[in-house]
N, C-alpha and C positions, 0 to 999 in steps of 0.2 A: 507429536503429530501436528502438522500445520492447520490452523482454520482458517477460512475464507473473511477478510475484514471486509463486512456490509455496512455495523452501525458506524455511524459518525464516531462513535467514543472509539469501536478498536480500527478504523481508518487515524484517526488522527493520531491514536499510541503510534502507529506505524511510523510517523513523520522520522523522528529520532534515526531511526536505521534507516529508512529511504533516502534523508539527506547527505549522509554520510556515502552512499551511493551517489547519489544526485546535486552535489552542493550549490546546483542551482535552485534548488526548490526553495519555495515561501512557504513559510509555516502557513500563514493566512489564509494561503490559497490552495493550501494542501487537497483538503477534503472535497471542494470544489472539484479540483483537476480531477481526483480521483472519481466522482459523480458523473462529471460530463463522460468519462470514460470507458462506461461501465459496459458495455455493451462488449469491447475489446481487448478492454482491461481490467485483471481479475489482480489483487492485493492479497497474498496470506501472511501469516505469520504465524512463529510462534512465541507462547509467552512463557516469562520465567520469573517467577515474585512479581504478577503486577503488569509486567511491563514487556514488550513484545522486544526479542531479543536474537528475533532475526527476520528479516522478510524481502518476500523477493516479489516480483511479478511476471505473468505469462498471457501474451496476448495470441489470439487466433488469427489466421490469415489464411489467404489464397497463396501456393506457391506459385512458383512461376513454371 
């Protein structure tokens, strides 16, 4: 079952898989982007021994 990454610790597990998605992300600035975005953008994952071992994200909008 997927949880919603709030803390710091299970946003930055997530870096791993998101980068591999994203191979523009910085580790450094991981958690950050993901703070400023919080409003629109929501982080889950799930974990497997430890470690989040898959995660996706889903943001809300206005259609057109």
């Amino acid at each position: 079952m997927p949880h919603r990454a709030m803390a710091h610790s299970e946003i930055e597990n997530c870096f791993t898989v998101m980068s591999e998605l994203g191979p523009h992300l910085e580790r450094r600035d991981f958690v950050a982007m993901i703070r400023v975005r919080e409003e629109s953008f929501r982080l889950a994952y799930i974990e497997l021994d430890g470690r989040a071992a898959a995660g996706y994200h889903f943001t809300e909008g206005m259609g057109q």
